[in-house]
VOKE-863808 format. One record per residue (C-alpha): residue number from 1; x, y, z. Coordinates in pm, whole numbers, plus 32768, in hexadecimal, padded with zeros to 4 digits. Layout:
REM residues N
 num   px   py   pz
 NUM    X    Y    Z
...
END
This chain:
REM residues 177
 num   px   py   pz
   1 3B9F 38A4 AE1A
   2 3D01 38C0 AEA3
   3 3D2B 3828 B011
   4 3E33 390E B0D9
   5 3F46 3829 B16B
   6 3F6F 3885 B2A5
   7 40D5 38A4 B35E
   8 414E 37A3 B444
   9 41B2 37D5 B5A6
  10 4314 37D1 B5B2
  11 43B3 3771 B708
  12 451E 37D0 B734
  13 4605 3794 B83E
  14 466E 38CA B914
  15 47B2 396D B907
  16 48A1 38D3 BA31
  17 4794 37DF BA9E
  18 47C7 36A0 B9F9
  19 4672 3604 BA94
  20 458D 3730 BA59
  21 4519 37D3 B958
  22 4443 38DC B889
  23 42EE 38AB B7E5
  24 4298 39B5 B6AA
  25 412C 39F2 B68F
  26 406D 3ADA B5C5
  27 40B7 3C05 B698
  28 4181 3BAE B7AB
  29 42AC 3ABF B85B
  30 424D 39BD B93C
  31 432D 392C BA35
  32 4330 3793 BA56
  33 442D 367B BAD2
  34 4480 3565 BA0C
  35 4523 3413 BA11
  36 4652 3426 BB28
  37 476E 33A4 BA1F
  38 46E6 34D3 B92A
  39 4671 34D5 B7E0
  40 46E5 3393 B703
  41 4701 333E B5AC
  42 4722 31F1 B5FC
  43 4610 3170 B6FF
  44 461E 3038 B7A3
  45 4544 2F9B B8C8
  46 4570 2FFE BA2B
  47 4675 3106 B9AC
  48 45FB 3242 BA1B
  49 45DA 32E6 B8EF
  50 44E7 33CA B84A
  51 44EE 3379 B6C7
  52 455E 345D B5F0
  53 4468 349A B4B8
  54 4329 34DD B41D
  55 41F1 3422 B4E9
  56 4085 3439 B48D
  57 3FA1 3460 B5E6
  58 3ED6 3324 B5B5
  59 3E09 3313 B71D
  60 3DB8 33EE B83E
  61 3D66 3337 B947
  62 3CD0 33D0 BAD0
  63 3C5F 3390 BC0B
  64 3B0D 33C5 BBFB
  65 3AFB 337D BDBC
  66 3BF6 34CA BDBA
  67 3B69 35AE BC82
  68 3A81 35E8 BB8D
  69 3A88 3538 BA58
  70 3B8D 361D B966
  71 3AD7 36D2 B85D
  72 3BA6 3653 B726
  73 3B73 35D6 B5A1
  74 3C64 348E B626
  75 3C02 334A B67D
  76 3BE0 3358 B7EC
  77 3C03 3262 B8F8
  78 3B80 325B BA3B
  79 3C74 318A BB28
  80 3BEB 3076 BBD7
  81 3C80 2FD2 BD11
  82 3D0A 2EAC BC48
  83 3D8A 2F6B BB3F
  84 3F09 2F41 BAE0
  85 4021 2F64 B9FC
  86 4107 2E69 B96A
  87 427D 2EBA B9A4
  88 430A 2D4E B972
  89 4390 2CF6 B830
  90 4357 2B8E B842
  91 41C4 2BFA B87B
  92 4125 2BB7 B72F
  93 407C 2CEB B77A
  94 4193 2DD6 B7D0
  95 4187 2F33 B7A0
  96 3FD9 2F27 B7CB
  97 3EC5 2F69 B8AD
  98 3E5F 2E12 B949
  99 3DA1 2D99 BA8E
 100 3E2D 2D5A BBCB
 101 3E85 2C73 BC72
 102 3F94 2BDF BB58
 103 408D 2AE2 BB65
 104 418C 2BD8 BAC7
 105 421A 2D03 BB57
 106 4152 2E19 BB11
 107 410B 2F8F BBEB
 108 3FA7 2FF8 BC5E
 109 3F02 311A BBF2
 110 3E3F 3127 BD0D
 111 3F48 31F3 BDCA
 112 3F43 3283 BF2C
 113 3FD4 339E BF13
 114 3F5D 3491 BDD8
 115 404B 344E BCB6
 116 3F6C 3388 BBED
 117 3E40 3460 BC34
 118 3E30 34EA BAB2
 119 3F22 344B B9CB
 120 3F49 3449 B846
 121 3FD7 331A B7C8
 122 40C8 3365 B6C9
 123 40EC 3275 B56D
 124 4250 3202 B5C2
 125 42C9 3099 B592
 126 4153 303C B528
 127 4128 3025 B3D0
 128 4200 2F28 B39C
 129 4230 2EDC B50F
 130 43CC 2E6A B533
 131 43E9 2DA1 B664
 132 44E2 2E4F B767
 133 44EF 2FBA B697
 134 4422 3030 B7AD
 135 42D0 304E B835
 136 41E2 3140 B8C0
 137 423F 326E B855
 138 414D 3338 B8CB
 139 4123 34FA B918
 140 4077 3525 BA68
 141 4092 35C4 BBAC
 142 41EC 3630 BC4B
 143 421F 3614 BD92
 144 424E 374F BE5A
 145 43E8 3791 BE2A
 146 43F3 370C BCCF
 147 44C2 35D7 BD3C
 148 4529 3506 BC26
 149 43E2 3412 BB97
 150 4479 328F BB3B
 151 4474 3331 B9AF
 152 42FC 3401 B97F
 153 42EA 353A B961
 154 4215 35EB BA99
 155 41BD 3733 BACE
 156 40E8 3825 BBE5
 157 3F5D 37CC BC05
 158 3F52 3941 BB85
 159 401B 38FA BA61
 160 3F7F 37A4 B9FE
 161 3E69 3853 B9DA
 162 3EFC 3945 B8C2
 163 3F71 382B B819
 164 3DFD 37A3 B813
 165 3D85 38C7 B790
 166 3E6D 38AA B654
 167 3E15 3759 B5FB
 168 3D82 36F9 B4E1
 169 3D4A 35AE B416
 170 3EB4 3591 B372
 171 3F6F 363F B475
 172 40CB 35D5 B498
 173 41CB 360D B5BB
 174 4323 3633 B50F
 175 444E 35F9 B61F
 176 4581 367E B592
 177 4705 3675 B63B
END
């Protein structure tokens, strides 16, 4: 029996708007910020760039204080109070979830305001992790004008939740220029 591949979701930045963009589902355009320097072929740390390529959607991690726990064929993740996420590139766990406190320099997931609420964790700079091509490059919730994210992708609770409903084992965001 012949598994159907299925096609990606392909993120594209918007005409005129250099830090938002356009995400293709199966039937219909989603609107989304990303990174505030725009899309980049060559990422580095701290940069503000979203990553152009092909990423698999490794992780979806939630709040499960704030929503119900995302019906999904991922790996899920329920974030805890002391979860992180290593953005130093000295951290001989950059670029991975880890516990809080650390001596490093890492961000909390544990947010205050919504952003992190649902959030797929994209495969980028993972597998091999390069120290300082960037970290945490994550899809999850915009904010409500669509400012610029520090180089993620976010889009509209509303549309996050299309994207959910697309995702499958295998998925892949592709961000292209």
């Amino acid at each position: 029996m012949q598994v159907k591949r299925r096609k990606p979701i392909v993120v594209r930045r918007a005409p005129g708007r250099p830090c938002q963009a356009r995400v293709q589902l199966a039937h219909s355009v989603r609107h989304a910020a990303i990174g505030r320097a725009g899309i980049r072929a060559l990422k580095r740390e701290g940069d503000g760039g979203t990553p152009l390529g092909r990423f698999p959607v490794r992780l979806l991690l939630y709040r499960a204080d704030r929503s119900f726990r995302p019906a999904t064929p991922l790996p899920v993740h329920a974030i805890r109070e002391a979860d992180g996420w290593s953005d130093d590139p000295a951290d001989r766990n950059y670029n991975r979830l880890i516990t809080l406190p650390s001596p490093r320099r890492a961000e909390s997931l544990r947010r205050g305001d919504p952003l992190y609420d649902l959030v797929f964790v994209l495969g980028y700079n993972d597998r091999p992790r390069i120290r300082g091509k960037g970290s945490a490059i994550f899809v999850h919730l915009a904010r409500p004008d669509y400012t610029p994210t520090e180089g993620c992708i976010a889009l509209s609770r509303r549309d996050l939740y299309a994207v959910l409903a697309e995702i499958r084992r295998g998925t892949e965001i592709v961000v292209m220029a």
